[in-house]
C-alpha positions as CSV (number, residue, x, y, z in Angstrom):
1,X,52.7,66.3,-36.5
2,X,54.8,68.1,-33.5
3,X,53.0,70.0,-30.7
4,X,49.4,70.1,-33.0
5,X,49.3,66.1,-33.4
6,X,50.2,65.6,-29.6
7,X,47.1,67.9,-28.3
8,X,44.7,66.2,-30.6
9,X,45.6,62.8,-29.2
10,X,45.8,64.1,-25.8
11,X,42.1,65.4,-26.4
12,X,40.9,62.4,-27.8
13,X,42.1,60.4,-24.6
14,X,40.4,63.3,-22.2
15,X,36.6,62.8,-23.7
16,X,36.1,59.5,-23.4
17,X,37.1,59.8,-19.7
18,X,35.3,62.7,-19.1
19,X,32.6,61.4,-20.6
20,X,32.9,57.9,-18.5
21,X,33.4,60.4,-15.5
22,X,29.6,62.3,-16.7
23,X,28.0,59.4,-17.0
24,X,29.1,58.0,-13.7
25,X,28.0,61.0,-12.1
26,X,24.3,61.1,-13.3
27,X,23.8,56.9,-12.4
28,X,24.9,57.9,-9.2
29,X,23.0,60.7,-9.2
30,X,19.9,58.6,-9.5
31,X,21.0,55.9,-7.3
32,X,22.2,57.5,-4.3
33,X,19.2,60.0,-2.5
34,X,21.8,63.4,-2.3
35,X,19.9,64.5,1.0
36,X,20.1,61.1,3.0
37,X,23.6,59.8,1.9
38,X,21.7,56.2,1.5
39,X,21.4,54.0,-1.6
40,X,17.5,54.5,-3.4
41,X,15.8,51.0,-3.9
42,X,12.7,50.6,-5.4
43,X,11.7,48.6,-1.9
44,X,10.8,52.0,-0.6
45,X,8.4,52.8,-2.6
46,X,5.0,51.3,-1.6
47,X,2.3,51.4,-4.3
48,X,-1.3,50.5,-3.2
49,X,-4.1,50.2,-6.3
50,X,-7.8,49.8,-4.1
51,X,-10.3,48.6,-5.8
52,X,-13.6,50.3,-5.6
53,X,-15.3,48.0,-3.6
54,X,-12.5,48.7,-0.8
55,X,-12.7,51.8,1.8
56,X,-9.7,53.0,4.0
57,X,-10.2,53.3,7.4
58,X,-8.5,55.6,9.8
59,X,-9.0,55.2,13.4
60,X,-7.6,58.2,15.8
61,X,-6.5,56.2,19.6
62,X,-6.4,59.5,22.2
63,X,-2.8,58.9,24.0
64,X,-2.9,60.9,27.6
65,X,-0.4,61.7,29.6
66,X,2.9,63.5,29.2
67,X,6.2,61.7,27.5
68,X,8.6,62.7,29.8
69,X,11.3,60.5,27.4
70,X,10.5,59.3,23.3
71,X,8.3,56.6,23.4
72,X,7.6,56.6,27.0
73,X,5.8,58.3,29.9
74,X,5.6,58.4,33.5
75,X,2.0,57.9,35.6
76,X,0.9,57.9,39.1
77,X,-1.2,55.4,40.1
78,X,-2.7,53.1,42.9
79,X,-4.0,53.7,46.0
80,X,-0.7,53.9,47.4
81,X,0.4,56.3,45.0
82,X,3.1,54.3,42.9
83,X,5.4,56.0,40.2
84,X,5.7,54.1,37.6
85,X,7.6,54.5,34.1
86,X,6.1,52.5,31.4
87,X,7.1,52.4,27.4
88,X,4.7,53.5,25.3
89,X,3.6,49.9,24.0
90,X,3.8,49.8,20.0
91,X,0.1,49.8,18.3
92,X,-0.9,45.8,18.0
93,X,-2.1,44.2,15.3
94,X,-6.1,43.6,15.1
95,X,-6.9,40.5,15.7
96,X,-4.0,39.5,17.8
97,X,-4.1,39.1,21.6
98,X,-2.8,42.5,22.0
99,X,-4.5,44.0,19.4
100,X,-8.0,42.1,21.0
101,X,-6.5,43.3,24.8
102,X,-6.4,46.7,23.1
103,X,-10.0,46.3,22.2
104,X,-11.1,45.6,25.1
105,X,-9.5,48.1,27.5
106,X,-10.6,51.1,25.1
107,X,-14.2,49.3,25.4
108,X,-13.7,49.6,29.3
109,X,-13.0,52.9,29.0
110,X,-9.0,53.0,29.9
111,X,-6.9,54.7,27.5
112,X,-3.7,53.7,25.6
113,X,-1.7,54.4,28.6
114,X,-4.0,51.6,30.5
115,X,-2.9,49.3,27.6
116,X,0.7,50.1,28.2
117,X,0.5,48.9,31.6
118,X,-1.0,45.9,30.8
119,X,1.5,45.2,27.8
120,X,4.1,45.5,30.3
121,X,2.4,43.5,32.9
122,X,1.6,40.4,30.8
123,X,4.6,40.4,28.9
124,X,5.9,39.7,32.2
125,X,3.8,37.1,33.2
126,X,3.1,35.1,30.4
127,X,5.2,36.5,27.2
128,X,0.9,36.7,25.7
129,X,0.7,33.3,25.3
130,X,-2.8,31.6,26.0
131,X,-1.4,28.5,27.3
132,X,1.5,29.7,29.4
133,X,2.0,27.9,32.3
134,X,3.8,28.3,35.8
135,X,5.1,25.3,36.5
136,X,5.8,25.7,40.3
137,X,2.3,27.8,41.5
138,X,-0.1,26.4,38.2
139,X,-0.9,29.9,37.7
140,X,-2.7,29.7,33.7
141,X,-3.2,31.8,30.0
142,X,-1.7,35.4,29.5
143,X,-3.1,36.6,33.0
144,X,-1.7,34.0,34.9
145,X,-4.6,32.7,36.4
146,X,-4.4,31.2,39.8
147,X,-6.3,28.8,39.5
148,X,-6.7,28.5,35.8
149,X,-9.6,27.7,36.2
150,X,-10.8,30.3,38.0
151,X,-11.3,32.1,34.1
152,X,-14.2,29.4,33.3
153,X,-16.2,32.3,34.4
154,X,-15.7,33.9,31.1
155,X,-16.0,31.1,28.6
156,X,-15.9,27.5,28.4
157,X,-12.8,27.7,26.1
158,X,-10.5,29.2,28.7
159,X,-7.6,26.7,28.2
160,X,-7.6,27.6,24.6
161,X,-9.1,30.8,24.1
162,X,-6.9,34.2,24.6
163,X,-10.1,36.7,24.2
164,X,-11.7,34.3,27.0
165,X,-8.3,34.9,29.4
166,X,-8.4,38.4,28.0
167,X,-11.7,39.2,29.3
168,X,-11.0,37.4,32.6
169,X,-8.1,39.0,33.2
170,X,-9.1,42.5,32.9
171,X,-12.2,41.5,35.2
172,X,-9.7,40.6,37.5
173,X,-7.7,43.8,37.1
174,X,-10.6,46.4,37.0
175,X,-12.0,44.4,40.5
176,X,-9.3,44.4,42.1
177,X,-6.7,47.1,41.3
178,X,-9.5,49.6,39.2
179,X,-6.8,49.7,36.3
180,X,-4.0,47.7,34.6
181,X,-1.5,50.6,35.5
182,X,-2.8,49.8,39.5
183,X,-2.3,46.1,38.6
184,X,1.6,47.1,37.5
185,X,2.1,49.2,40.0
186,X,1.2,46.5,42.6
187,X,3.3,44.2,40.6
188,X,6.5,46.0,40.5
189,X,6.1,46.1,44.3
190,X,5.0,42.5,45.6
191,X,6.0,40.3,42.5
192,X,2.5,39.5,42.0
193,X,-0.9,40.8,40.8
């Protein structure tokens, strides 16, 4: 057997490794995305089937104004003149309060960076909840009503109703301060709107 018998066995050992080695290499291969260094996973993969009866929609919102950081962007507004710097506020979800607010400032004919303001304003305010309540003033519903009352003006179902509030609330804001961004910029300065 001598040098011959020891090469064949030494073979015999090395393709069954290199082949456990190949195979490795192509699972891996197919599990791990080369250009991202991350695992694949068939949860990233979105398949939609519409039916016939179903039509996409694609609505283009006009965003003015310059970004003077990602996701963000600096106006100047009031009659004071008031920098602010608001975030760019995420697109809402129809049928939401945002996504109604959203509605209705586009309808008034602000733009997104009106909405901003007003994400940023109410968040503050009332965290968008209809039946928020200030405890110490009784201020009412996302635009913190002062009265609440005060919002019966635009519906009978103001206690309950966050459209109703809505609507009252940017009444409020276009009367008073001509924008939400002029309702902000007030804000930031007083504590109150």
């Amino acid at each position: 057997m001598g040098r011959h018998g020891s090469k064949k066995r030494a073979k015999s050992r090395a393709l069954p490794t290199l082949g456990f080695f190949f195979a490795a290499s192509l699972v891996m291969v197919s599990a791990v995305d080369p250009y991202s260094g991350t695992m694949a996973s068939a949860a990233t993969v979105q398949v939609f089937e519409a039916s016939e009866d179903q039509n996409q929609q694609l609505t283009f919102v006009a965003i003015n104004g310059e970004g003077y950081a990602r996701g963000s962007f600096e106006i100047l507004s009031g009659e004071g003149v008031a920098k602010l710097f608001v975030d760019g506020a995420p697109f809402p979800v129809p049928g939401t309060p945002k996504g109604i607010a959203l509605k209705l400032v586009t309808d008034k004919g602000w733009d997104y960076n009106q909405f901003s303001c007003l994400v940023k304003l109410w968040e503050r305010e009332s965290n968008w909840r209809w039946n928020a309540l200030n405890s110490s003033s009784g201020a009412y519903g996302i635009p913190q009503s002062l009265p609440g009352n005060k919002m019966a003006s635009a519906g009978p179902d103001w206690r309950t109703n966050p459209e109703t509030q809505i609507k009252w609330g940017l009444g409020y804001i276009d009367n008073r301060y001509q924008s939400p961004c002029g309702a902000l910029a007030h804000s930031n300065d007083k504590n109150w709107y």
